[in-house]
C-alpha positions as CSV (number, residue, x, y, z in Angstrom):
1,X,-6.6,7.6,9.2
2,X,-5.9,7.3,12.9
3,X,-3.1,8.7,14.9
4,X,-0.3,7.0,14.3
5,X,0.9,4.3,16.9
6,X,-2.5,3.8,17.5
7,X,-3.4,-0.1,16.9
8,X,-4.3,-0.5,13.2
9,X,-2.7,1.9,11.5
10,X,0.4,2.3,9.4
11,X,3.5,4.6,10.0
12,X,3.2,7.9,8.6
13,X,6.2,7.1,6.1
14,X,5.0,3.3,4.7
15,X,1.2,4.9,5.2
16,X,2.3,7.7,2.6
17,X,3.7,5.2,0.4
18,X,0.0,3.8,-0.4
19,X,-1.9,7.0,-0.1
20,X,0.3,8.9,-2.6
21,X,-2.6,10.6,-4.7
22,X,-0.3,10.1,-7.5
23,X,-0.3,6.4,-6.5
24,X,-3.2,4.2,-5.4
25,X,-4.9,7.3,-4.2
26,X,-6.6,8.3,-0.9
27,X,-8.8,4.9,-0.6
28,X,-6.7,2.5,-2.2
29,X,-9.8,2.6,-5.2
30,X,-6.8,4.5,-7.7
31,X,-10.0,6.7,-7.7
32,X,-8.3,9.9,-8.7
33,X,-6.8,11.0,-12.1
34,X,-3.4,10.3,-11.5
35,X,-3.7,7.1,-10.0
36,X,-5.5,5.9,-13.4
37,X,-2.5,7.6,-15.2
38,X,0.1,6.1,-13.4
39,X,-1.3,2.0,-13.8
40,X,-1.8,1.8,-9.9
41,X,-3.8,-1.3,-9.2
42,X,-6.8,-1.0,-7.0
43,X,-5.6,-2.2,-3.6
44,X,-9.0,-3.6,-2.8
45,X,-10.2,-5.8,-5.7
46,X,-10.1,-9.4,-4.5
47,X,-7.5,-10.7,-6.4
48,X,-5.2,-8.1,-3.6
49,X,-7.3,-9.8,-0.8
50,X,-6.2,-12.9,-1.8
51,X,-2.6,-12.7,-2.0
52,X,-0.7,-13.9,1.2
53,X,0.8,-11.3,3.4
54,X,4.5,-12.8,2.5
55,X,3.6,-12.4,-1.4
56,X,2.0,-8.4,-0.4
57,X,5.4,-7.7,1.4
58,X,7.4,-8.9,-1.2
59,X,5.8,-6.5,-3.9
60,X,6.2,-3.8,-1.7
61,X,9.6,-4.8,-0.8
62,X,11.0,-5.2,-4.6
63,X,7.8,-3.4,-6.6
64,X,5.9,-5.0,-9.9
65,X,4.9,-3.5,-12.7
66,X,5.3,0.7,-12.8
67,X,5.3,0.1,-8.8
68,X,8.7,0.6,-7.3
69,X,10.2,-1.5,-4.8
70,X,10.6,0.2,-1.5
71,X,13.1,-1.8,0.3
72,X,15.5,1.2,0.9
73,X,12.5,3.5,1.8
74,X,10.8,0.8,4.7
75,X,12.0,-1.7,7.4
76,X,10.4,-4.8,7.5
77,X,8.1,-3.3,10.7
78,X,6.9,-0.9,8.1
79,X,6.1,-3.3,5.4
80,X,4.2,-5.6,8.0
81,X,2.0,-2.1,9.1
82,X,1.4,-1.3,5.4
83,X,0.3,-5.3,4.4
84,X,-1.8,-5.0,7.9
85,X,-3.6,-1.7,6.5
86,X,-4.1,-3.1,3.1
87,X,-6.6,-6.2,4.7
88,X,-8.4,-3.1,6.2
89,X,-9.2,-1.3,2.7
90,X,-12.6,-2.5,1.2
């Protein structure tokens, strides 16, 4: 990932939210073993791509499924960085 700050990128915190290896993995692909164990979704399968940055926030502000919310862990500047990354994952 780039340097933080840079344009395009996410905060190191709301960045390490998403790349958890026990979460959706490195790529967002839930390519690793724990990401299948855990039920992560696959942050770049086109049914994410199509979901509405206001409907992305939302999940990560109050979570879904096994996903925790993470409106105590993020501000709202966070949560727009992270739904900016996620349109960059393919």
């Amino acid at each position: 990932m780039a340097t933080e700050g840079a344009p395009g990128t996410v905060p190191g915190s709301a960045a390490s939210k998403v790349e958890a290896p026990g979460c959706h993995g490195p790529t967002g692909h839930v390519d690793v073993p724990e990401s299948r164990a855990v039920g992560a979704k696959d942050l770049t399968r086109e049914e994410v791509r199509r979901m509405s940055d206001a409907a992305l926030a939302h999940q990560i502000r109050v979570g879904c499924g096994c996903m925790p919310g993470f409106r105590d862990g993020l501000g709202e500047r966070e949560i727009a960085a992270l739904v900016a990354y996620l349109r960059t994952l393919r």
